[in-house]
N, C-alpha and C positions, 0 to 999 in steps of 0.2 A: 734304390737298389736295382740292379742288372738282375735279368733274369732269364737264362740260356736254359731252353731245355725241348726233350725230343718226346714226342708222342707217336706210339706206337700199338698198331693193332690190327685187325684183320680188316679187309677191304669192306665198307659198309659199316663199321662200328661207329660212327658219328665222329671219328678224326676232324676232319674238315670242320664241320659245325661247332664241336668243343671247341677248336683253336680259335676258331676268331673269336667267340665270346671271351675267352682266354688273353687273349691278346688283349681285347680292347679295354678289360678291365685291369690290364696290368700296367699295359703304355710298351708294349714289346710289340715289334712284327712276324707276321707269320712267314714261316719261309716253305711252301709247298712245292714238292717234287710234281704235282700236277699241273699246279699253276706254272711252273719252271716250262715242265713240257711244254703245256700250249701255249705258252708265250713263243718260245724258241719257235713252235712249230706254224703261230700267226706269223712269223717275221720270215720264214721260208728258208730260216737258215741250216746249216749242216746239222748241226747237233738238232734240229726240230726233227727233219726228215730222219733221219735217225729214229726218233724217238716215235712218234708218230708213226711208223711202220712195225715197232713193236708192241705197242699199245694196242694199235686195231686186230691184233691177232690173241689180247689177253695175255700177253707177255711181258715179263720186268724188261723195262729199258736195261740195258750193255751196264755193267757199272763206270769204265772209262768214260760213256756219257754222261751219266748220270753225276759222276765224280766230280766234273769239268761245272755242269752247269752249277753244282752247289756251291765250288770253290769261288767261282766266280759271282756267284752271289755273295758270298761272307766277304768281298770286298767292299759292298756299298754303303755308303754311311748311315743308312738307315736302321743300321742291324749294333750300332753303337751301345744303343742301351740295355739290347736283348732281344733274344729272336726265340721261337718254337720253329724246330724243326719237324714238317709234317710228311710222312710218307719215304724219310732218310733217315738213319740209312736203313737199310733194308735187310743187309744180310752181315755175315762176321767182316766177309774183305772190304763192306762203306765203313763200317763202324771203324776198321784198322783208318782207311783214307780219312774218315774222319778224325780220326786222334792227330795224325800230322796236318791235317787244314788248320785245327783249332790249336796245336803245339804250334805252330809258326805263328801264330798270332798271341798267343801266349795266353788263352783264354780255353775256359773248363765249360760242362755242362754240370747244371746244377741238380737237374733231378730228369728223370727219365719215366714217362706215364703212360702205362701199358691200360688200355680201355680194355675189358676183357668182355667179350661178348659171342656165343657159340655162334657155329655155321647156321643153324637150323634159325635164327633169329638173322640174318645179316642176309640170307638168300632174297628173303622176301622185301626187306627195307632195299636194295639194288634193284629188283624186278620193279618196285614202286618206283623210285627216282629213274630209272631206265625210263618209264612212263611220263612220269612230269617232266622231263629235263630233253628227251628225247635223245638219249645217250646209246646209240645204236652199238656202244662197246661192251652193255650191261645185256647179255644175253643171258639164259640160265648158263646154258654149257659154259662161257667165257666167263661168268662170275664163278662157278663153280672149280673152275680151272686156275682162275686168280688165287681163288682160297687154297685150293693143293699146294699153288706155289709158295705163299704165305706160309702154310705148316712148314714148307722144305726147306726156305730159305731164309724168313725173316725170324721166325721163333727160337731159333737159333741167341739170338743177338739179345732177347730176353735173358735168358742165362749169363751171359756177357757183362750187361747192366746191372742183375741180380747181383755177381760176384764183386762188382765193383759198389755195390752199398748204394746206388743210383737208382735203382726202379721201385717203384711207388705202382699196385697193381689200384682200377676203378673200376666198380661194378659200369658198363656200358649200356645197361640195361634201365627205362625207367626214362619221365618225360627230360626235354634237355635241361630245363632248372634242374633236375635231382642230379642228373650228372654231374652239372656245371659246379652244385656244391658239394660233391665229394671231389671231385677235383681243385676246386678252391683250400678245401679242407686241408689236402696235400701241402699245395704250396703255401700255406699260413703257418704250416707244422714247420717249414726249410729252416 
């Protein structure tokens, strides 16, 4: 079974970490807007620089950038069996570009997984990984600033998925096994 589906949630909710254990139990690849950026942005191409200059200021990538590197991702044959899309789309006008990426290809998402997890819990797990990771874009103010954008622009697109019978909400709270299996839980439900 194929298994297309988008993960969605506030910067800091464990996104990243769900997916790949997500992934690898499923046999699907992760397709991350992050890893997209700094890919583009280790190869010094247009679309990185781009991207890469919005980033360091705590700012969503342009969505025509953003657009361009996912489309061209869902062309590789890797994503054949099933992909999680992580950190895309973002706001209502990816979610519309995504409907014609995935109409021209003639494929659906299957379910949509909103981590739900408050500000007041997500400040501190960033200020930590800023620490470990040495992620000089993980400042309070710039994670703080992330999160405003997220209410403004991504939660939006919650409702969007709601309406279409596709979002599946996960407590984000709690170590990563407890997560991992309320999200398993989800997709065993499909």
């Amino acid at each position: 079974m194929s298994l297309r589906l988008i993960m969605v949630g506030p910067p800091g909710a464990g996104k990243g970490t769900q997916a790949v254990g997500l992934c690898e139990r499923n046999e699907i690849v992760q397709v991350s807007t992050g890893d997209l950026f700094r890919a583009h942005a280790k190869a010094n191409d247009e679309l990185g620089q781009l991207a890469a200059s919005y980033s360091a200021k705590g700012e969503l990538v342009p969505d025509e950038v953003t657009n361009r590197m996912v489309d061209e991702r869902l062309n590789e044959d890797d994503l054949v069996n099933g992909f999680l899309l992580d950190g895309y789309p973002r706001n209502v006008d990816q979610v519309k570009a995504l409907d014609e990426m995935l109409d021209k290809r003639n494929i659906s998402i299957d379910v949509v997984i909103e981590l739900v997890v408050s500000d007041e819990e997500v400040v501190p797990r960033l200020l930590e990984r800023a620490k470990i990771q040495g992620r000089s874009d993980d400042t309070e103010d710039v994670i703080r600033r992330r999160l405003d954008v997220y209410h403004e622009t991504t939660r939006p697109i919650v409702d969007v998925y709601r309406e279409r019978g596709l979002l599946r909400q996960v407590d984000g709270v709690g170590t990563v096994e407890e997560v991992a299996r309320r999200i398993d839980e989800v997709i065993s439900s499909l």
